[in-house]
C-alpha positions in Angstrom: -98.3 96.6 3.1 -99.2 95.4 6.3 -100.1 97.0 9.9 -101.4 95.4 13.0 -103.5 97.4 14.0 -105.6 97.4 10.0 -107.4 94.8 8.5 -106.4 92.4 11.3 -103.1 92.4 10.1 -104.3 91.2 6.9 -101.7 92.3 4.2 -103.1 94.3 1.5 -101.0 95.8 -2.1 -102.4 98.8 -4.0 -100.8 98.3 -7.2 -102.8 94.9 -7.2 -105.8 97.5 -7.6 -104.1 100.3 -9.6 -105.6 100.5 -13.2 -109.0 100.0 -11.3 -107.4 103.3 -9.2 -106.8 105.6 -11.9 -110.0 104.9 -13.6 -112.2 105.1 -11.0 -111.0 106.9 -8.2 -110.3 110.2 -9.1 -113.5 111.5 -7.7 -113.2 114.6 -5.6 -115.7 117.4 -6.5 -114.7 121.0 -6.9 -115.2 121.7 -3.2 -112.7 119.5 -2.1 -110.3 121.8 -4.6 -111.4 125.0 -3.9 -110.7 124.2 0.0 -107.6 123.8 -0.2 -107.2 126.8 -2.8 -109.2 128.9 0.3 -105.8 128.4 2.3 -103.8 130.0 -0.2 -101.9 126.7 -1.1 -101.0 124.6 -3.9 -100.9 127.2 -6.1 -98.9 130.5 -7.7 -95.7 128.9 -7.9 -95.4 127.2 -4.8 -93.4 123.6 -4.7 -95.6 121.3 -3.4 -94.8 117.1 -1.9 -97.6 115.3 -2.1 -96.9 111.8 -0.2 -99.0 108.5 -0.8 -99.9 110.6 -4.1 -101.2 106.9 -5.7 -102.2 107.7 -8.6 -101.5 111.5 -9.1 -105.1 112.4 -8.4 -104.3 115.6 -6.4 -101.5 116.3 -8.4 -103.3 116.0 -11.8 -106.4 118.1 -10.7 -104.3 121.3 -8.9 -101.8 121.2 -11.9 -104.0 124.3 -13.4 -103.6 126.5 -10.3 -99.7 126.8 -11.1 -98.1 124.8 -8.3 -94.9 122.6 -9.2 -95.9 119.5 -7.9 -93.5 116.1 -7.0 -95.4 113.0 -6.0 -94.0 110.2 -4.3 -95.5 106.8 -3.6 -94.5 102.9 -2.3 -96.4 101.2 -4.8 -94.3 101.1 -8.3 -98.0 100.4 -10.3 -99.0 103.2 -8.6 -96.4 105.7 -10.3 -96.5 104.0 -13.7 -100.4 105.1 -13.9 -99.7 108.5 -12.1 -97.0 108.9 -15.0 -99.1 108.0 -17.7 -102.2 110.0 -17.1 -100.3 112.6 -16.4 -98.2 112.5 -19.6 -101.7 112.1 -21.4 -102.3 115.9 -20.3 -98.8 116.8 -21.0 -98.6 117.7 -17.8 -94.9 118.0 -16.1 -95.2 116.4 -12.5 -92.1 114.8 -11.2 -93.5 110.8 -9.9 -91.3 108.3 -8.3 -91.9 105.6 -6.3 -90.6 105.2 -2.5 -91.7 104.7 0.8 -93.2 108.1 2.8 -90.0 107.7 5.2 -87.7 107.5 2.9 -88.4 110.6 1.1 -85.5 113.3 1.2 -84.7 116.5 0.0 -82.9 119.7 1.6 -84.1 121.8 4.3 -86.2 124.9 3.2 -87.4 122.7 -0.4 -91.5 123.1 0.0 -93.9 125.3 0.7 -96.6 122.5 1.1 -96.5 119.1 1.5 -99.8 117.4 1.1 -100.7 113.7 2.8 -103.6 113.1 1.2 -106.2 109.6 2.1 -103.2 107.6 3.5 -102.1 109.3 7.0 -102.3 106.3 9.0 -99.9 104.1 6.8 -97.1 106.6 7.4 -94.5 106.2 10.4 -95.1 109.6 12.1 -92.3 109.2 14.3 -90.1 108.7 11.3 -91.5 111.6 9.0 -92.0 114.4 11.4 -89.0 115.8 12.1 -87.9 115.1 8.0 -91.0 116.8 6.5 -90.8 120.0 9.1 -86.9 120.5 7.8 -88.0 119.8 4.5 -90.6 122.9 4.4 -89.6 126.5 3.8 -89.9 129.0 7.0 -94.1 129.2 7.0 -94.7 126.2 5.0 -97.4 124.3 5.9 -98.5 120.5 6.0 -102.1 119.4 4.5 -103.6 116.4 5.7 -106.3 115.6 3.4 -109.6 113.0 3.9 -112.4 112.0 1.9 -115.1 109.3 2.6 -118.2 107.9 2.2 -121.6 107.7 5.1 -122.6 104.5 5.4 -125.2 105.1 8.2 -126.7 108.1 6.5 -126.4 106.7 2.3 -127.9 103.3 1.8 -125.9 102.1 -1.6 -122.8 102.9 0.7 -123.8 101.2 3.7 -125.2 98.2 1.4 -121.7 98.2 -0.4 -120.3 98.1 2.9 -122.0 95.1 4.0 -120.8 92.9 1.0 -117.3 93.7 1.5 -117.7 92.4 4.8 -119.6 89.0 3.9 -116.1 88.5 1.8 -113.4 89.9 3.6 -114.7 90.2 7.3 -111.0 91.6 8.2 -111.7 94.8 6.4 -111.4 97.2 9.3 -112.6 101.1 7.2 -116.1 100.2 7.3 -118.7 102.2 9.9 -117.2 105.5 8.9 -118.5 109.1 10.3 -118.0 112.7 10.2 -115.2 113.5 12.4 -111.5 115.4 12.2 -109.0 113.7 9.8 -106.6 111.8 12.0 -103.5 114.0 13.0 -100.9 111.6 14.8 -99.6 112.7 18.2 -95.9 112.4 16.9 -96.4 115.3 14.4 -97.8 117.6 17.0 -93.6 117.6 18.3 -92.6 119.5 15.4 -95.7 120.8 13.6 -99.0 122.7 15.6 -102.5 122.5 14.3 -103.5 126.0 12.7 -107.0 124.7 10.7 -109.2 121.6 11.0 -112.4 121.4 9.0 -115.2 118.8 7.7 -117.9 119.3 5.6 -120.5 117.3 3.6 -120.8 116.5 -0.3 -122.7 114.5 -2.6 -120.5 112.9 -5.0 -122.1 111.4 -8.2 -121.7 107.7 -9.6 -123.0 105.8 -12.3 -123.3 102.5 -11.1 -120.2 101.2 -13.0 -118.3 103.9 -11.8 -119.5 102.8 -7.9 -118.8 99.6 -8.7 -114.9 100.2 -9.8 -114.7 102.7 -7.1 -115.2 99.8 -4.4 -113.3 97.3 -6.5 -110.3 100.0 -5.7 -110.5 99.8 -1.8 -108.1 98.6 0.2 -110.8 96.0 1.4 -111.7 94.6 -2.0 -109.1 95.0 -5.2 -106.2 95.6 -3.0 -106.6 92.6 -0.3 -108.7 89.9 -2.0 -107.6 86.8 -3.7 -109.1 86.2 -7.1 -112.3 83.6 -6.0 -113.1 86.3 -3.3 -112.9 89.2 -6.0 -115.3 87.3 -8.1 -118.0 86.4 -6.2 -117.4 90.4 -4.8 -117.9 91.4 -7.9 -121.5 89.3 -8.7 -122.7 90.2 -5.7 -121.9 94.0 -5.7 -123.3 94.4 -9.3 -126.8 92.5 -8.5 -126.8 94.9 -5.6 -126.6 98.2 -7.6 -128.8 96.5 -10.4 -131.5 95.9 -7.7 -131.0 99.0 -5.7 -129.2 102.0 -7.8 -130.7 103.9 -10.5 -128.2 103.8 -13.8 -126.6 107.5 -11.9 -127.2 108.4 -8.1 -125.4 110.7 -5.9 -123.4 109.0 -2.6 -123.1 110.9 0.8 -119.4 111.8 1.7 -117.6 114.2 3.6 -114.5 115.6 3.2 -112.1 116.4 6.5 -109.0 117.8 6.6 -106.3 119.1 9.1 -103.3 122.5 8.2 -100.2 122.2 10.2 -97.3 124.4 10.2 -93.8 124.3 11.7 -93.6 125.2 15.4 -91.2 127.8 15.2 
C-alpha cells in the first residue's frame, strides 16, 4: 500500500508483518467490546462486514455474542492468519481477501458494517454510496479506533522515539485523544448519530510490547530487514532498561456510529 499523504509516501505491506499481527495484536480489553455491545450491535443474529478486518481480531472476539460475521481484507497473509485462528476455535467466519472498494453484495445485506483501525486507507468517495446500499433500512456503520499516549505513557513515547531514529517517514507517532476520523465523503450518504472516546490501560509483558510495535505499519510492515534488526536491538535494550517484566500502557479507544440518511 501506498498514500501520499502517510508515511511520506513511503509504501508499506501488512502481510510482511502478519504472523507478528495475529500474535500480538489482538489486544483490545473488554471495554472496547462491551462499547460496542452498549449500541445494541454485533450481536443476536445480526450480519455484520467488518472491512480491513486483518487478522479477524474483531471478528474472533464478538463471535460469542451471536453475530454472523464476514471479514474482508487487501492483504492475502492477512486472511490466511484470520482463517487459521479462526478455524483453531472452530469458529465459522466467512474471510476473503479484497480491497475495501471492491467489496459487493446486494442492497439491504447488513445490519452493521464495522471499519475498524484502518479508516483512512479506504477511498471514501468510492465506498460510501456502496456500503449505505449494502446496509438494511436502520443499519448502521461503526468506525472503530484504538491507540496508544505517547505524551502521557513513557514506554509508549520511548517506543515511539526508536521507530523514528529508523524510519523517520513514519507519520502515526504524536498521537492524542480526539474523535476517530469520519471522512467528509461519508457524511453524503451516512449522518453521525454517536461519537465517543475514553481511556484504558492495556497490559503488556515486555515481549508482548515488543511484537506489538514490530506489527506497526512503521516497523514490521515498512522496514527493510537491516532497519528491522537494529529496531529490534534497540527496542528490546529499551524495555530491558526501562519496563518491568509486565506494565500497563495508556491508550484510548475512539469511535464514531453512522447510519443511513434516510
Amino acid at each position: 500500500m501506498q498514500f501520499s499523504d502517510i508515511d511520506e509516501g513511503k509504501p508499506f505491506d501488512w502481510g510482511n508483518t502478519s504472523k507478528d499481527y495475529a500474535k500480538y495484536r489482538d489486544i483490545y480489553p473488554d471495554e472496547f467490546y462491551q462499547s460496542i455491545l452498549d449500541l445494541e450491535l454485533c450481536k443476536n443474529g445480526q450480519k455484520v462486514l467488518d472491512v480491513g478486518t486483518g487478522t479477524g481480531v474483531l471478528p474472533r472476539n464478538m463471535y460469542k455474542y451471536g453475530a454472523k460475521w464476514i471479514g474482508t481484507d487487501i492483504s492475502p497473509q492477512q486472511i490466511e492468519q484470520a482463517k487459521l485462528l479462526a478455524s483453531e476455535k472452530g469458529m465459522d467466519i466467512e474471510f476473503y481477501a479484497c480491497p475495501a472498494e471492491e467489496v459487493t453484495y446486494k442492497d439491504d445485506t447488513f445490519d452493521v458494517i464495522t471499519v475498524c483501525q484502518c479508516i483512512w486507507y479506504l477511498d471514501a468517495e468510492a465506498i460510501a454510496p456502496k456500503y449505505a446500499h449494502m446496509l438494511k433500512p436502520g443499519g448502521k456503520l461503526l468506525i472503530l479506533y484504538m491507540g496508544w499516549l505517547p505524551y502521557e505513557d513513557t514506554i509508549a513515547g520511548k517506543s515511539e522515539e526508536i521507530i523514528l531514529r529508523h524510519n523517520p517517514s513514519w507519520s502515526s507517532y504524536g498521537d492524542t485523544v480526539q474523535p476517530v476520523f469520519v471522512p467528509d465523503e461519508l457524511l453524503k450518504y451516512f449522518e453521525i448519530v454517536l461519537r465517543k472516546e475514553y481511556r484504558v490501560d492495556v497490559s503488556f509483558t515486555r515481549e508482548s510490547w515488543h511484537g506489538r510495535m514490530r506489527a506497526c505499519r512503521g516497523v514490521g510492515a515498512a522496514m527493510n530487514p537491516e532497519q528491522l534488526n537494529a529496531w529490534n536491538k534497540e527496542h528490546m535494550k529499551m524495555l530491558s532498561d526501562n519496563a518491568p517484566e509486565i506494565f500497563p500502557v495508556k491508550h484510548y479507544v475512539s469511535l464514531a456510529e453512522l447510519q443511513v440518511v434516510k
